[in-house]
N, C-alpha and C positions, 0 to 999 in steps of 0.2 A: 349870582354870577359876578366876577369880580372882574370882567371884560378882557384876561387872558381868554387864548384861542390856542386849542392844544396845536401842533405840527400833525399835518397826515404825513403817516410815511407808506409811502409807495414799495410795492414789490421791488426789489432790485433785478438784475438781469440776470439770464440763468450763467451760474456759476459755471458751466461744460459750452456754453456757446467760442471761446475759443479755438478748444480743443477740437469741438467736432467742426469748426471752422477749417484747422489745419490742416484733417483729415481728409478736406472734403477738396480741398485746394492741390494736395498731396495727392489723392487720384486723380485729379483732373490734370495736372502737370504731368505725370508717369503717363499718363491715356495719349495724350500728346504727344511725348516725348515717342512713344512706342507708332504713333504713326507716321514721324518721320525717318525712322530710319532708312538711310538707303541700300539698294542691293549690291553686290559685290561690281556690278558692271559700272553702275552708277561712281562708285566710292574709285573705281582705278582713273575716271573722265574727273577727278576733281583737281583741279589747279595747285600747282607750287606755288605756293608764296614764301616759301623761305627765303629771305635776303640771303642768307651765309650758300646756300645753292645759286642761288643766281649771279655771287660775286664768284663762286668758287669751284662749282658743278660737281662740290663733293658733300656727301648729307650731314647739316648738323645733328649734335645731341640729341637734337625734337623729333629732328626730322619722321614722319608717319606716323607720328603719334595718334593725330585726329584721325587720320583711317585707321588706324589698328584702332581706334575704340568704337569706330562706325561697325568696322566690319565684326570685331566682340559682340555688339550690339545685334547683328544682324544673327550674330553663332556660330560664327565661322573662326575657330580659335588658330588652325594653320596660319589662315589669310591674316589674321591677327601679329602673328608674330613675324609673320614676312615684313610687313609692313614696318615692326621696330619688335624687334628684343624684349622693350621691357615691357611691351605696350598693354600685354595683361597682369603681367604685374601692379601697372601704374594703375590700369581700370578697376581691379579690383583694390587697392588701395582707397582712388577715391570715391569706391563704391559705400568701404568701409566708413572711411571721412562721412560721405552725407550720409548714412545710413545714423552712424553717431549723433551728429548733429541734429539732425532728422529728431532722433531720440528725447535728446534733450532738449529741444526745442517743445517737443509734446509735452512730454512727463514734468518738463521742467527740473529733471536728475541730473545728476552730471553722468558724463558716458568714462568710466576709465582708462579705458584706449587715447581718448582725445588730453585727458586727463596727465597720462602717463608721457604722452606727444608733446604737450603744452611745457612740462618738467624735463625733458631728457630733447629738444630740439634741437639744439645747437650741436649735440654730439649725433645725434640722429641724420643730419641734414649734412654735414661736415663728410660722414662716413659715407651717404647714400653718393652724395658728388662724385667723391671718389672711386665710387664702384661704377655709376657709372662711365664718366669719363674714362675708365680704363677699357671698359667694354666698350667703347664708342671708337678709342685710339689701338684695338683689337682688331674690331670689324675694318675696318680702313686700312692697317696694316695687311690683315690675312686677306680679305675678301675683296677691297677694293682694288689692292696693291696686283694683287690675280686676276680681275674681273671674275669672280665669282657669282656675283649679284645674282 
């Protein structure tokens, strides 16, 4: 023997321990998530905090957003759209979003919706303002201008 000493090499760690990591975090978040939803009585007792309402007692852009996506959440798709216009639109957008991301986060793929998002933003984002805002300065005009509400 010539007084080298070979290197033991140790097992490495399992190659999928990430993954089923994500997996396993990704249930537990959703498990969660699905126990707080609130019910329809709950979600109308939740507090205004819109500054642009409380300067101006007419509803911004946002305004209902987060209950139209409690009350989606809950299944209630009418109460949904009472709440805002766009608000299953938006939910299921960014259902899409993390659902993507989600994706590629696992697989490690890229997703080409988010992909396509990332390339075409600027014009995406540019147009969406615009649509809304028109429907925002719609609602206000017909429905507020009348009390419709």
């Amino acid at each position: 023997m010539n007084g080298t000493k070979k290197a033991v090499r140790l097992p490495g760690p399992d190659p999928d321990w990430k993954k089923r990591g994500r997996k396993i975090s990704l249930i537990l978040l959703l498990f969660l998530a699905v126990l707080f939803i609130p019910d329809s009585d709950t979600i109308e007792k939740l507090p205004r905090l819109c500054i642009w309402y409380r300067l101006t007692g007419t509803d911004c852009p946002f305004c209902g957003l987060i209950r139209s996506f409690f009350a989606l959440a809950g299944g209630s798709v009418t109460h949904a759209t009472a709440y805002h216009p766009f608000g299953p639109v938006v939910f299921v957008a960014v259902v899409l979003f993390l659902a993507g991301a989600l994706y590629s986060w696992i697989t490690g793929k890229a997703f080409s919706l988010l992909a396509w998002l990332d390339r075409n933003s600027r014009k995406t984002a540019v147009i969406l303002g615009i649509v809304w805002l028109a429907c925002w300065l719609a609602y206000l005009l017909i429905f507020k201008s009348r009390g419709l509400e």
